[in-house]
C-alpha positions in Angstrom: 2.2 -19.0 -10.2 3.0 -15.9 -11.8 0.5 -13.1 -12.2 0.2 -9.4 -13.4 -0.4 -6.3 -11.2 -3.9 -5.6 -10.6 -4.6 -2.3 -12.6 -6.3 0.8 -12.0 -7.4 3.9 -14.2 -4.7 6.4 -14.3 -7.7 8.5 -14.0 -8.4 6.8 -10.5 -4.6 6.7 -9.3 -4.7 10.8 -9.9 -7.7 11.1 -7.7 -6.5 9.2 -5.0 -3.3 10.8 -5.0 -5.1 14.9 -5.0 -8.3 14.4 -3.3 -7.0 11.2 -0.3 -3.2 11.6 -0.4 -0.8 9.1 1.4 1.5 10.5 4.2 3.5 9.0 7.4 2.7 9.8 10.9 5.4 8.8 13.8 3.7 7.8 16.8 5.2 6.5 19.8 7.6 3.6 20.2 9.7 4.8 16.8 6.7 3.3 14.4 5.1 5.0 11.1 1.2 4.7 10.4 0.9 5.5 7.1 -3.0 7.4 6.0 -4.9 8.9 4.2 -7.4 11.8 4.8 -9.5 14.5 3.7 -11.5 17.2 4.7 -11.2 19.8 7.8 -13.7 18.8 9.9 -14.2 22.5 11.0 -16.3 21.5 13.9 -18.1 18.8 11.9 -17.0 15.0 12.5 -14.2 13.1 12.9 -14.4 9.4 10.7 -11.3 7.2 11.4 -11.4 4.3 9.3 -9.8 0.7 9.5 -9.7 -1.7 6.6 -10.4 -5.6 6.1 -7.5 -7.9 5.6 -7.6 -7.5 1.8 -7.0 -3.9 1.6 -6.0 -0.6 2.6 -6.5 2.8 3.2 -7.1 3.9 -0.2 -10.5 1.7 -0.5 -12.1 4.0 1.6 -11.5 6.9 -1.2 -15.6 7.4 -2.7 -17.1 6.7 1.2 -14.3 9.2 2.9 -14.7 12.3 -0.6 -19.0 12.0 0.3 -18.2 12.8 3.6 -15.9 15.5 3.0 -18.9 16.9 1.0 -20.7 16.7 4.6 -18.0 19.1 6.2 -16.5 15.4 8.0 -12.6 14.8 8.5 -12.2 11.1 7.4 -9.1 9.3 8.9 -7.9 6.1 6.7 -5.1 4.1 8.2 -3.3 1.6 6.6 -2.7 -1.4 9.2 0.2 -2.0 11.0 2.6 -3.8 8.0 0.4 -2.6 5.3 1.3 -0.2 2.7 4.5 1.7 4.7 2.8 1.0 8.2 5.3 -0.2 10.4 4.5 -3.6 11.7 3.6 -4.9 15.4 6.5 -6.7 16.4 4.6 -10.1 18.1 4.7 -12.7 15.1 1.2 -14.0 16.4 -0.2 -10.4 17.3 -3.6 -9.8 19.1 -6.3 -7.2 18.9 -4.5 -5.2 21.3 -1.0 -4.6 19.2 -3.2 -3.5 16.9 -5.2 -0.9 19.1 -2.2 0.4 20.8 -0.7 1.3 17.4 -4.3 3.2 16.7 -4.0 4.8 19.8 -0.5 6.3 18.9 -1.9 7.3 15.6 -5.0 8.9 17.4 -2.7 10.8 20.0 -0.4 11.7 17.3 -2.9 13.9 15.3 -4.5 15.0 18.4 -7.6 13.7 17.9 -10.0 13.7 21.0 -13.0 12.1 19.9 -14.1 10.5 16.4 -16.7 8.2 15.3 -14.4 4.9 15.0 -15.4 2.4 11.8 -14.2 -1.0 11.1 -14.7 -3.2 8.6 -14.1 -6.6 8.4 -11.0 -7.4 10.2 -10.8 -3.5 11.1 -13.8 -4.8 13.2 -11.6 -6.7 15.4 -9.2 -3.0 16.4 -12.1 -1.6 16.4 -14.2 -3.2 19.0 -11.1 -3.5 21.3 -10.5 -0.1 21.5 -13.9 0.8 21.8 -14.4 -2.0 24.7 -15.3 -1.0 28.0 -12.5 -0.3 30.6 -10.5 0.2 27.4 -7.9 3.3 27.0 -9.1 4.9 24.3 -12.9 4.6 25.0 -13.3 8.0 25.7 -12.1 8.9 22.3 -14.7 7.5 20.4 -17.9 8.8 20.4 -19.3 6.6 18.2 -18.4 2.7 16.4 -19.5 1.5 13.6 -18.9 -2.0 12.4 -19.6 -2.9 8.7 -19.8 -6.9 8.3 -17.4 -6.9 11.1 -15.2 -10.3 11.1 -15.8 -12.0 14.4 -12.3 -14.2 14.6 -11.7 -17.5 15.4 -10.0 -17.8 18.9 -13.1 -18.2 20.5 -13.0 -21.9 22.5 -15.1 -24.6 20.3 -13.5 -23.0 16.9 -10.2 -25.0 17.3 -10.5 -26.8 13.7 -11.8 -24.0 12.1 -8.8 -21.6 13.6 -6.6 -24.2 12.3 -8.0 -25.0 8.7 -8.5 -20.5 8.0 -4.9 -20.5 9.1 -3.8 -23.3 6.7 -6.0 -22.0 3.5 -4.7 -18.5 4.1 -1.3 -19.2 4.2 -1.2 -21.8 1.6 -3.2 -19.5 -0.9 -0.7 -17.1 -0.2 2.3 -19.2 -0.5 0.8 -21.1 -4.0 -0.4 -17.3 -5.9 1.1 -15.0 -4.0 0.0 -11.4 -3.6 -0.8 -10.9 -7.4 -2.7 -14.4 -7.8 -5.0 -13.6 -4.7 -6.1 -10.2 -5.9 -6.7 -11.0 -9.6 -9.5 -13.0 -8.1 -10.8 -11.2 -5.4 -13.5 -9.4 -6.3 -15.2 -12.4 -6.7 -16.2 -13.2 -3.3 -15.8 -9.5 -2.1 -18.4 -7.5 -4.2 -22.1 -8.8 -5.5 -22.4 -10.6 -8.9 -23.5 -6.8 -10.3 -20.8 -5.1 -9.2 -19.4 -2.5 -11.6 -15.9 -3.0 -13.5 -14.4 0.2 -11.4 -15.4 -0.8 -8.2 -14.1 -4.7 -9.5 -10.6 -2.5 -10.3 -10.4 -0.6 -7.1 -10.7 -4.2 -5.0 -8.0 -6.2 -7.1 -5.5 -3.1 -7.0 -6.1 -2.6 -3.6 -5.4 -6.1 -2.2 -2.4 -6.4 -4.9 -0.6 -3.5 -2.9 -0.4 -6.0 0.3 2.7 -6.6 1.8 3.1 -10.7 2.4 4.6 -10.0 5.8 2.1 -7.9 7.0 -0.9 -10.1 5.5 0.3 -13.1 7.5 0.3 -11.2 10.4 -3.4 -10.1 10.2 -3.8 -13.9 9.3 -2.8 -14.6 13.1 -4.8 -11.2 14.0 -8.1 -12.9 12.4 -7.4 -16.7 13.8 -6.9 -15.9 17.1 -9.5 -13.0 18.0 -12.5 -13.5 19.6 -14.7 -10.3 18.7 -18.2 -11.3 20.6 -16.4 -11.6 23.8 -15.6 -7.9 23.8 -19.2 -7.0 23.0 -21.2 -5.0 23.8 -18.5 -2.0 23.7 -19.1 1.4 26.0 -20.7 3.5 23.5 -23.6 4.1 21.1 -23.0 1.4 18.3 -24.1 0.5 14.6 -23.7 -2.6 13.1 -24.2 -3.4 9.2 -23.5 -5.7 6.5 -24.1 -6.1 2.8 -27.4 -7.7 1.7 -25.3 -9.9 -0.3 -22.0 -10.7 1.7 -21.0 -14.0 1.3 -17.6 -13.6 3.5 -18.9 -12.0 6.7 -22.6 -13.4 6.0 -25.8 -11.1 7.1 -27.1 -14.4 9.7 -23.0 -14.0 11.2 -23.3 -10.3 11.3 -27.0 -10.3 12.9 -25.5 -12.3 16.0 -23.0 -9.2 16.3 -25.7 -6.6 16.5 -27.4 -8.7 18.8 -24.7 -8.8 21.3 -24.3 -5.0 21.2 -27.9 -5.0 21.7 -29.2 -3.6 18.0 -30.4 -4.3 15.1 -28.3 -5.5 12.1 -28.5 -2.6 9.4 -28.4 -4.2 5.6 -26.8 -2.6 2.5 -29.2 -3.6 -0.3 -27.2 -5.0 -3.7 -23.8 -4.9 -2.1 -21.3 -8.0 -1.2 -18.4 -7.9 1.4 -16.5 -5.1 0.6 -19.6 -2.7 0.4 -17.9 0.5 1.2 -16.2 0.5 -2.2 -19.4 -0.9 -4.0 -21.6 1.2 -2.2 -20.4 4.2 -1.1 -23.3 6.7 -0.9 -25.0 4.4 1.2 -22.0 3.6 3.5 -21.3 7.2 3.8 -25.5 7.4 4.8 -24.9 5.4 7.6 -22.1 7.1 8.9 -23.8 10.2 9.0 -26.5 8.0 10.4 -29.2 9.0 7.9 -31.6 6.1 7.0 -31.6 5.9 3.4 -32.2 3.4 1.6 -30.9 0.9 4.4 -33.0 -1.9 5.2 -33.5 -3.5 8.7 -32.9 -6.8 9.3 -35.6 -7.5 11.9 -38.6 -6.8 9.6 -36.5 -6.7 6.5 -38.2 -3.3 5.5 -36.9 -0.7 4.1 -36.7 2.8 6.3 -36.7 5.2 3.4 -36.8 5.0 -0.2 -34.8 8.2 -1.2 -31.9 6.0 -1.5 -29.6 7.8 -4.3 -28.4 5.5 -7.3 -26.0 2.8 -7.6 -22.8 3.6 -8.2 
């Protein structure tokens, strides 16, 4: 099935390109991570960012340009075999290929300590490099996970590891990079969701590389995130109000492992960093507003800023 590119604003595409600009970074073992950032930091915080398995490190643009505005360095990576990243060499790769390559990316740009965030499948890097005993504990500070994507390796979820494999692959194989993303903003953002922030989530999952997709495929089918938890630092865990991928009721049995309480986005879906952005970049800076808590489903403040 044949399918155009996913488009984007020339207006957007010159944005991303001055304000969150691509470049290569060798780490060890010969590989490339290829990023994005912005800001200095200048003694303020350090964000590094992983993606879901539909997207890349441009998504993060709006969250990582309000942080900036914060006096925050935000680090986006694309993931190993996405965009120019070089990718893991194990054709069935665990969470730990994936955290080793982070770690070579952390030690190439000589950062000590950074609030770590994962979304989605970025969840799963995330909380293994932020587990206890792990190498790079020390370097985070802080984790955030944002409708993290618990995996299906965990014993009992045989058929369902099997049957995700299967649909993932065979979407793949039957629309192909192009078909997938002309349609994915339709399980990824709310029903309200605005035509840009539609735009940004096609174009970014058309700019997948089919090689490096079927690897996080494997990455997501065979992780088990809740037996890593809870991790060996101070951690946050949210979700959009309206996610139907990593569901809020999924997402409160994370928090509850790591010993919090789940943190809702109000009127965003999955991908709520790119719907929401003001309030994802709140919770970063771990200000309260307009969040709700899941427990008593109240809100914490009302100074929430407006929709984007």
């Amino acid at each position: 099935m044949s399918h155009a590119a996913a488009p984007l604003p020339d207006a957007e595409l010159a944005r991303l390109d001055t304000r969150f600009a691509a470049r290569g970074v060798a780490v060890r073992g010969g590989a490339t991570v290829s990023m994005r950032e912005c800001g200095l930091g200048n003694g303020g915080p350090v964000f590094v960012c992983l993606h879901g398995i539909g997207s890349g490190a441009a998504s993060w643009l709006d969250t990582a340009l309000r942080l900036e505005e914060e006096g925050a360095r935000v680090i986006a990576w694309d993931a190993p075999g996405y965009g120019t990243s070089t990718p893991v060499e194990a054709s069935q790769p665990s969470a730990a290929d994936y955290a080793d390559r982070l770690q070579g990316l952390l030690e190439a740009l000589g950062i000590e300590r950074c609030v770590l965030v994962g979304h989605s499948l970025g969840a799963i890097t995330a909380v293994h490099a932020a587990r206890r005993g792990s190498p790079m504990a020390d370097r985070v500070a802080r984790l955030v996970l944002i409708s993290p994507a618990a995996g299906y390796g965990a014993p009992g979820k045989e058929e369902a590891r099997h049957r995700v494999h299967a649909q993932r692959l065979d979407a793949l194989a039957q629309d192909g990079i192009a078909g997938m993303a002309a349609k994915a903003d339709q399980r990824l953002l709310s029903p309200d969701a605005n035509e840009l922030a539609r735009q940004w989530v096609r174009w970014n999952m058309g700019r997948l590389n089919a090689a490096g997709y079927t690897q996080a495929v494997a990455l997501l089918c065979g992780a088990d995130l809740l037996a890593e938890l809870p991790p060996a630092m101070l951690v946050h865990v949210a979700c959009g109000a309206l996610d139907v991928v990593t569901t809020p009721q999924a997402c409160e049995e994370v928090a509850r492992r790591c010993g919090v309480q789940l943190e809702l986005l109000p009127d965003a879906g999955h991908a709520s960093y790119v719907e929401q952005p003001a309030l994802v970049a709140a919770l970063l800076l771990q200000r309260q507003v307009g969040l709700k808590n899941s427990a008593n489903n109240r809100a914490i403040a009302t100074t929430g800023e407006p929709r984007q």
